[in-house]
Residue frames as qw, qx, qy, qz and C-alpha x, y, z in Angstrom:
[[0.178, 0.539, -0.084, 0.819, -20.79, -45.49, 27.65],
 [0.277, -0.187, -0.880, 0.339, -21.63, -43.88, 30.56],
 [0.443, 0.023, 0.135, -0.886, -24.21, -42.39, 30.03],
 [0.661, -0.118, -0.565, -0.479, -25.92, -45.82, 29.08],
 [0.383, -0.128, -0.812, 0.422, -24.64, -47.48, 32.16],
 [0.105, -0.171, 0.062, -0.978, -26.66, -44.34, 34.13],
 [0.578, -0.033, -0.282, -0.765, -29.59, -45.07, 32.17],
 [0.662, -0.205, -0.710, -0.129, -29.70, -48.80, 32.93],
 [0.266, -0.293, -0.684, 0.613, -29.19, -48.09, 36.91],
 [0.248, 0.151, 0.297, -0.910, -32.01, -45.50, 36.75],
 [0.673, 0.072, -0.486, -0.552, -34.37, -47.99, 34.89],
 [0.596, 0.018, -0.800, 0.074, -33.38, -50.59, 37.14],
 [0.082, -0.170, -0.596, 0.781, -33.95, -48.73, 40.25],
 [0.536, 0.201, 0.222, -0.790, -37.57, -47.44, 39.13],
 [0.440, 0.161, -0.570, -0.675, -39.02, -49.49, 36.30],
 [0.393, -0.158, -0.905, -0.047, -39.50, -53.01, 38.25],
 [0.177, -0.158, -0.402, 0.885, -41.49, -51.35, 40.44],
 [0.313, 0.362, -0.205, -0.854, -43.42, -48.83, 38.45],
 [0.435, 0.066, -0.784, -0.438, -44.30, -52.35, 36.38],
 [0.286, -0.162, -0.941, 0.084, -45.58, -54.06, 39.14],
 [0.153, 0.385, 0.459, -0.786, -48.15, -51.25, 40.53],
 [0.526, 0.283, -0.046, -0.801, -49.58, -50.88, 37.03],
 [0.546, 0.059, -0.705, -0.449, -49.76, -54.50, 35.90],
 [0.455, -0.375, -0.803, -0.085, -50.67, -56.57, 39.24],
 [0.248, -0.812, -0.181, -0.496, -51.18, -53.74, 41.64],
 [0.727, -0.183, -0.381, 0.542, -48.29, -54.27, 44.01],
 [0.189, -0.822, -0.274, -0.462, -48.44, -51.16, 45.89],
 [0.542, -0.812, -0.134, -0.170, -46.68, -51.43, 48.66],
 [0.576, 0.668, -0.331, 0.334, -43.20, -50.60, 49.86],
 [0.573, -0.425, -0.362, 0.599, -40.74, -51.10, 52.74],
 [0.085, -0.985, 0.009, 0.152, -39.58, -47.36, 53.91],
 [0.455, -0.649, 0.441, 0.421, -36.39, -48.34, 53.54],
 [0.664, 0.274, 0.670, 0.189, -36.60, -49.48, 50.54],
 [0.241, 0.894, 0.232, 0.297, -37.97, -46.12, 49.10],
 [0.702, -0.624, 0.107, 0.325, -35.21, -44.74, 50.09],
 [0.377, -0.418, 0.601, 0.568, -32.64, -46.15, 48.71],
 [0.424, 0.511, 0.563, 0.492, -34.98, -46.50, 45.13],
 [0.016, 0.997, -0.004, -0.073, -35.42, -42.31, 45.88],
 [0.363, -0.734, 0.427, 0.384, -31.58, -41.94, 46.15],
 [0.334, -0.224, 0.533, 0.745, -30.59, -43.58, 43.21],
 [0.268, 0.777, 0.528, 0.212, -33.30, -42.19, 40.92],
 [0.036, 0.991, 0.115, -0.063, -32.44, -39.10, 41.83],
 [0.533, -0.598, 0.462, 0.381, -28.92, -39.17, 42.53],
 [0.392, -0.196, 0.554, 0.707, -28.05, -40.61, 38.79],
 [0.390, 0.773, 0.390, 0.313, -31.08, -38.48, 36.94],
 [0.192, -0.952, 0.102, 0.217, -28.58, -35.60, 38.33],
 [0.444, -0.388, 0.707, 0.390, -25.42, -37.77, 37.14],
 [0.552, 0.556, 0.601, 0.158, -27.61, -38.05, 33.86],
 [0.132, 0.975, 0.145, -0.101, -28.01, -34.56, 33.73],
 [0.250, -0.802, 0.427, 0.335, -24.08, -33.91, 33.90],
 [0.588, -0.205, 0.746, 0.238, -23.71, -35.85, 31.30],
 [0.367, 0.722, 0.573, 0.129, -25.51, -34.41, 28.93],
 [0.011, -0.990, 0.036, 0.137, -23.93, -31.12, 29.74],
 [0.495, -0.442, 0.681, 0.310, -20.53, -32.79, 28.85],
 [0.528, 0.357, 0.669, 0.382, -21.64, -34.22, 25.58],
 [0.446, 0.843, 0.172, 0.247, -22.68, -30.54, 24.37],
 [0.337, -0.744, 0.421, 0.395, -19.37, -29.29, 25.84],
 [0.620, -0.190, 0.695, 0.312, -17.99, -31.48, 23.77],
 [0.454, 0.628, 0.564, 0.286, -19.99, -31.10, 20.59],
 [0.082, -0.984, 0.083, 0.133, -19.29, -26.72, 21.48],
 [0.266, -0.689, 0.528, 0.419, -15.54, -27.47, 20.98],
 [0.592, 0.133, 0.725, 0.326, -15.74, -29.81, 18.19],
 [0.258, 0.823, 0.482, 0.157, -17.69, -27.69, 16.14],
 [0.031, -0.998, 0.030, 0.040, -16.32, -23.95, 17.47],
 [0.092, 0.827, -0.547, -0.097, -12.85, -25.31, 18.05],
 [0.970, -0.184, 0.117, -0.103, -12.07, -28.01, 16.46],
 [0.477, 0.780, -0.356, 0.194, -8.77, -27.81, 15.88],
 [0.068, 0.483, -0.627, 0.607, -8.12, -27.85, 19.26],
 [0.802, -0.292, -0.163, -0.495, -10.52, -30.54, 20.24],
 [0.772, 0.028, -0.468, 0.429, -7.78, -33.50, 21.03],
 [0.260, 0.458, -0.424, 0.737, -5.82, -30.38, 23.54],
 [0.368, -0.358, 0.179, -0.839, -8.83, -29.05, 25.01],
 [0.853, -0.196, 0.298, -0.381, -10.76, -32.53, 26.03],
 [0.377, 0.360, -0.852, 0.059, -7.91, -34.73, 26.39],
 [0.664, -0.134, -0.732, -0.064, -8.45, -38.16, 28.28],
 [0.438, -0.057, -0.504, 0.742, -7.34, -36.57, 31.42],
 [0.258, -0.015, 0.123, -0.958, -9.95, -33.66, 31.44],
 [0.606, -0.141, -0.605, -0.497, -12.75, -35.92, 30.10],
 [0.599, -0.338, -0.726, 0.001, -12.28, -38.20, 33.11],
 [0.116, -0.198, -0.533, 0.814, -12.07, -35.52, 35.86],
 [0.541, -0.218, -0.386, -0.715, -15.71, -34.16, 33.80],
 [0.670, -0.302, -0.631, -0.248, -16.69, -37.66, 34.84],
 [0.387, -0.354, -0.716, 0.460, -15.78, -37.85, 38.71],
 [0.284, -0.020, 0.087, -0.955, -17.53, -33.96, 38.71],
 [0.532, -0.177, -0.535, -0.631, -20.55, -35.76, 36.98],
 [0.543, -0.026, -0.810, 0.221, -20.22, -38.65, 39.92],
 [0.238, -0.206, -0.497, 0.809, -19.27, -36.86, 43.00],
 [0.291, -0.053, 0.157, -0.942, -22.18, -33.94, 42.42],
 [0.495, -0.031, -0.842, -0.214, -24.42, -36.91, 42.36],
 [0.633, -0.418, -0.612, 0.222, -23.95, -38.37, 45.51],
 [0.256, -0.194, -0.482, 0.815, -23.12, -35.39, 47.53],
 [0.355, -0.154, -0.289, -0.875, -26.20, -33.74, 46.53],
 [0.698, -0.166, -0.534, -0.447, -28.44, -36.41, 46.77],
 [0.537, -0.013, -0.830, 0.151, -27.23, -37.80, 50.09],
 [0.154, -0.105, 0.477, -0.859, -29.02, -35.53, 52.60],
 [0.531, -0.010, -0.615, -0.583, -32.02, -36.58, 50.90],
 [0.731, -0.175, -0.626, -0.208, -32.87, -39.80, 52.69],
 [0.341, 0.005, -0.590, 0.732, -31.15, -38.58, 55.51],
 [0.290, 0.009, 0.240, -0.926, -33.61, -35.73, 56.69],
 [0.605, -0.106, -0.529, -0.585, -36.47, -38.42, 55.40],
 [0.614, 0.154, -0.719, 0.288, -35.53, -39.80, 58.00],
 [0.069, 0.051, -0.342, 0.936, -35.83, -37.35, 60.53],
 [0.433, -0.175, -0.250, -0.848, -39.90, -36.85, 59.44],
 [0.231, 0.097, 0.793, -0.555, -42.43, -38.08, 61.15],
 [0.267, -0.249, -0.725, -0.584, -45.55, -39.61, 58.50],
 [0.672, 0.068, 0.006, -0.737, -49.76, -39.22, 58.67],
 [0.659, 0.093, 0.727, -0.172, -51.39, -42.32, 58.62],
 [0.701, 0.689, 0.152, -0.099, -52.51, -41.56, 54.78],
 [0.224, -0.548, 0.661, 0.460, -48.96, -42.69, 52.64],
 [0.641, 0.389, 0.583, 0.312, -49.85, -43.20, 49.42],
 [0.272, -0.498, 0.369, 0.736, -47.54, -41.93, 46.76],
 [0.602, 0.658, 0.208, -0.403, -49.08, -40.36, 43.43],
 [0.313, 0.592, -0.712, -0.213, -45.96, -41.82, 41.90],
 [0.967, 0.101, -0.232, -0.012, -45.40, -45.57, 40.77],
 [0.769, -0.107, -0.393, 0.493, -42.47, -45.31, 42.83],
 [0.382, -0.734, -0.260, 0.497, -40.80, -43.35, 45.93],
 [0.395, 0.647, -0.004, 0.653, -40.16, -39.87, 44.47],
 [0.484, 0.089, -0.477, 0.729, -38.83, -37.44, 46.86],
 [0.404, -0.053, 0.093, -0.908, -41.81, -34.21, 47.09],
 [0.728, -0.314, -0.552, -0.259, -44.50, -37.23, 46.94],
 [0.676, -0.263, -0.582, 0.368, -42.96, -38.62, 50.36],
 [0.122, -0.133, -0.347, 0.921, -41.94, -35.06, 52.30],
 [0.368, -0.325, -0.228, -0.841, -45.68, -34.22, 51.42],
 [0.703, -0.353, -0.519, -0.334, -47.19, -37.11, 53.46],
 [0.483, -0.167, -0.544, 0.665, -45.09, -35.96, 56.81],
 [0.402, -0.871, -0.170, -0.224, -46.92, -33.97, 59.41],
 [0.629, -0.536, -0.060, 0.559, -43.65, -32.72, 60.66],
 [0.097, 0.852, -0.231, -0.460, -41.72, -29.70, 59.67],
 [0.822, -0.103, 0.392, 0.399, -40.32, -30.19, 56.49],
 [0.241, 0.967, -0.051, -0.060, -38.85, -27.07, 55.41],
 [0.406, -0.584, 0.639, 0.293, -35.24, -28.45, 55.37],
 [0.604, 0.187, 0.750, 0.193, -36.28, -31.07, 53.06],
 [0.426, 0.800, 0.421, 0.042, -38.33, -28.81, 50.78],
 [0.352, -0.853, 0.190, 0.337, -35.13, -26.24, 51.07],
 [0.631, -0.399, 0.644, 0.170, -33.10, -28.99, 50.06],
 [0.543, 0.523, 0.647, -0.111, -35.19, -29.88, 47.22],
 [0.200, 0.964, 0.144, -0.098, -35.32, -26.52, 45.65],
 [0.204, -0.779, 0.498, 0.323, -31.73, -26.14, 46.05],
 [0.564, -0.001, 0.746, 0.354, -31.05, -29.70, 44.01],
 [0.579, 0.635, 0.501, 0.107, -33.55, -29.09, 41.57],
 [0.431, 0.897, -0.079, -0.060, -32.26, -25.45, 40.41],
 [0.273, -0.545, 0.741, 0.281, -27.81, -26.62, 41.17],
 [0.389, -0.246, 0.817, 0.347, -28.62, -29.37, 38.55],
 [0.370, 0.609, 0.671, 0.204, -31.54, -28.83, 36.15],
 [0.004, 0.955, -0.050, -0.292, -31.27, -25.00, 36.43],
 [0.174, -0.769, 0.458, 0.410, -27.85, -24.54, 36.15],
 [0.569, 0.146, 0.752, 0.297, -27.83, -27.92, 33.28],
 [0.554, 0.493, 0.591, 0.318, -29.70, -26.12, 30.96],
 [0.051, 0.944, -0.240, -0.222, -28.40, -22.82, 31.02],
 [0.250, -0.607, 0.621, 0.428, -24.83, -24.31, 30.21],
 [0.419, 0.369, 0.737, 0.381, -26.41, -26.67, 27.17],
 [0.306, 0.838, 0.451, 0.005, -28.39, -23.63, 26.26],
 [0.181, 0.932, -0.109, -0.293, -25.80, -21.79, 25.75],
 [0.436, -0.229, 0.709, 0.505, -23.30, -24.30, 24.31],
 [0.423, 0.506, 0.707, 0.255, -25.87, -25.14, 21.47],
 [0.007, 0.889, 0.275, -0.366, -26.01, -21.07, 20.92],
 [0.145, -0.654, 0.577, 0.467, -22.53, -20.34, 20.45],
 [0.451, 0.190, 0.830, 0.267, -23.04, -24.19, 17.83],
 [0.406, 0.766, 0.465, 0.181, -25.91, -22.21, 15.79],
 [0.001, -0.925, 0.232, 0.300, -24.02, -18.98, 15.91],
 [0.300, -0.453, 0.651, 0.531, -20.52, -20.52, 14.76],
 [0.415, 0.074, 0.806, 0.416, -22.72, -22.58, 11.93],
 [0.434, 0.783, 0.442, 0.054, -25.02, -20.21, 10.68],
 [0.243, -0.709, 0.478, 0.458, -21.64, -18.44, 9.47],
 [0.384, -0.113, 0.834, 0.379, -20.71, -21.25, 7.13],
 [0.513, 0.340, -0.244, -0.750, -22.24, -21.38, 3.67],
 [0.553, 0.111, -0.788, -0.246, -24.35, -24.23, 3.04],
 [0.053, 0.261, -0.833, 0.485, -25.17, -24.66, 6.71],
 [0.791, -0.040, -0.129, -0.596, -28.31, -26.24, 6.29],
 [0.912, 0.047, -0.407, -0.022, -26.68, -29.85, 6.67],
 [0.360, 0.220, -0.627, 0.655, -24.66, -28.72, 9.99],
 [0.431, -0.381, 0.369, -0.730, -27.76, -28.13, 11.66],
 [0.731, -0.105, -0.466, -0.487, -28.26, -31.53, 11.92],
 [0.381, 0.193, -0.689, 0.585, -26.08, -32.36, 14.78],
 [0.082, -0.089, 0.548, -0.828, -28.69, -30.23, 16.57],
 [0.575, -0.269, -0.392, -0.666, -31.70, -31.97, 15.63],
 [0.642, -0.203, -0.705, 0.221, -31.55, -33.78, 19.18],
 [0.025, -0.156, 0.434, -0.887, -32.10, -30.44, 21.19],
 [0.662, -0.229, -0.243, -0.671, -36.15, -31.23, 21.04],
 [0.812, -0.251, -0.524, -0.044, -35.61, -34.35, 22.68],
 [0.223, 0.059, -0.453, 0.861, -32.99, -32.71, 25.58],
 [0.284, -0.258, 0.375, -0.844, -35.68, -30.33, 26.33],
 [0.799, -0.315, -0.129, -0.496, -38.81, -32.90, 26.58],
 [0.802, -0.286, -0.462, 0.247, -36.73, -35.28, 28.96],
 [0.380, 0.147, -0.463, 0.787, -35.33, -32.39, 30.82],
 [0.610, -0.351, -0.103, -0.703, -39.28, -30.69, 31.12],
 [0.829, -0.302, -0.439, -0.171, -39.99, -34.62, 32.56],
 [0.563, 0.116, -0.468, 0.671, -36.73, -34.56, 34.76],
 [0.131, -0.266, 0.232, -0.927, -37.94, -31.04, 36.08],
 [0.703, -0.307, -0.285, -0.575, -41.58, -32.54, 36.80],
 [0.768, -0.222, -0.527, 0.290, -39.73, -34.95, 39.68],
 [0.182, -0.116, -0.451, 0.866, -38.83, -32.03, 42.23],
 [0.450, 0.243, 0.319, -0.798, -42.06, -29.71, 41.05],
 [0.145, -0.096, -0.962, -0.208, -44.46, -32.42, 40.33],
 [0.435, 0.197, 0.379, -0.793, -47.75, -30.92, 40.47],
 [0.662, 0.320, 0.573, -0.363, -50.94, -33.09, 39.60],
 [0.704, 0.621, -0.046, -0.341, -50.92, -32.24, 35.37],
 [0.503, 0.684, -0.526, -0.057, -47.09, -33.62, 35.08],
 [0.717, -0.295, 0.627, -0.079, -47.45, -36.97, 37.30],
 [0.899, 0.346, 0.251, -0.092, -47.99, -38.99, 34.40],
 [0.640, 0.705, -0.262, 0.154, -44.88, -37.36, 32.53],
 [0.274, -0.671, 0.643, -0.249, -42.75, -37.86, 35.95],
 [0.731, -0.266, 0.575, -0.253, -43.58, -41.43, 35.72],
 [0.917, 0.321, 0.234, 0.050, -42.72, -42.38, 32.48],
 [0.187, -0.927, 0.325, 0.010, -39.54, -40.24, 32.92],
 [0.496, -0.603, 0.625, 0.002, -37.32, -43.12, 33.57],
 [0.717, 0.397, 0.573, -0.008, -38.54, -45.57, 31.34],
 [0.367, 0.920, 0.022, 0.139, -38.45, -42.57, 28.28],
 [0.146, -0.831, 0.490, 0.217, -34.84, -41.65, 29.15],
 [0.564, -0.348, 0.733, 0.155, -33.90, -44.94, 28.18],
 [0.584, 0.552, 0.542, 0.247, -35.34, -44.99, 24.55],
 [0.448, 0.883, -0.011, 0.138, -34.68, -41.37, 22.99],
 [0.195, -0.840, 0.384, 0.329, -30.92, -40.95, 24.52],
 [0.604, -0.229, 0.645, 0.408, -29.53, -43.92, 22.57],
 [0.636, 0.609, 0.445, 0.163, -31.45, -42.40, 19.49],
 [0.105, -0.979, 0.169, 0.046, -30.37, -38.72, 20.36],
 [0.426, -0.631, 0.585, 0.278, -26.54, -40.16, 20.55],
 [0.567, 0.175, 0.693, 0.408, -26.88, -42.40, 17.05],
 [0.367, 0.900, 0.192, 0.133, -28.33, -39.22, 15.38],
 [0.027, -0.922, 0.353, 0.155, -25.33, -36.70, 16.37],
 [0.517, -0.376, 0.700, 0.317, -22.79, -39.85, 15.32],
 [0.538, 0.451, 0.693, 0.164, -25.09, -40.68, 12.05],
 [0.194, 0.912, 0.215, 0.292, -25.00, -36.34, 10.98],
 [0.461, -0.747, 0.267, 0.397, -21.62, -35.53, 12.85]]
């Protein structure tokens, strides 16, 4: 699916890495390098993120209307979802590395992340980087903001339509996978504001995305 495909390119872009600072203490990075492991980390935990909002679309019409589930998310709507999911991705994310560019660095570069996050690196420039930090802010609330406002309210309207039904004690199980949404979307959020108490949960972020979604996605198929 592709939301697994995602997962493996955002594991693959942080994890070898991340493994080799905490087991033989490799530490050190090209610039360029961090870069391009900052762009896609970020670039598909944003293409994650749209994907996730799709799947409770999806689960909002199945449930509220399913009648009209086949009409409403035909094959044709599903894959324009997906080049939205794509395209806000990379056009987001590509100023990024650009304006990193642009920064001028302190002698002291050492990142409190196991790999190149994005506020870790625009902290250790002694140039202006209010564009960057601008930039930042703006990604973080267009795709985590605005993500869980549209899951939080899909999954609303879901408990509204099902605490209707009688008996609906065994339809809330579909939603027993919202606990895990919010503690990888908290960890997501902890990569733009990534203050000192939620390094540890930014850094196992990537790593953790790849173990509860495939559980999260066999529960709502295993209680659907």
């Amino acid at each position: 699916s592709m939301l697994a495909a995602i997962d493996l390119v955002l594991a693959s872009s942080t994890a070898p890495k991340a493994l080799a600072v905490l087991l033989v203490h490799a530490r050190e990075i090209g610039y360029t390098i961090c870069l391009i492991q900052m762009f896609f980390m970020h670039a598909f935990s944003s293409m994650e993120s749209g994907v996730l909002v799709a799947m409770a679309l999806d689960r909002y019409v199945a449930i509220c209307h399913l009648l009209h589930h086949s009409t409403i998310l035909h094959p044709g709507v599903i894959g324009c979802i997906g080049m939205v999911v794509l395209v806000r991705g990379l056009l987001l994310l590509i100023p990024f590395p650009i304006l990193l560019r642009k920064l001028i660095f302190c002698q002291a570069t050492v990142i409190g992340h196991a790999y190149c996050e994005h506020m870790a690196v625009v902290k250790l420039a002694c140039s202006e980087t209010t564009a960057n930090r601008a930039h930042g802010l703006t990604v973080a609330l267009l795709v985590v903001g605005l993500d869980v406002l549209a899951i939080g309210l899909s999954y609303a309207h879901i408990l509204q339509a099902v605490l209707k039904v009688p008996g609906s004690e065994a339809l809330l199980r579909p939603l027993a996978h919202a606990d895990l949404m919010f503690v990888l979307f908290s960890s997501s959020m902890s990569l733009e504001f990534s203050p000192s108490s939620l390094t540890a949960l930014a850094t196992i972020y990537p790593i953790m995305s790849m173990f509860f979604w495939p559980h999260c996605i066999s529960s709502c198929h295993l209680h659907s």
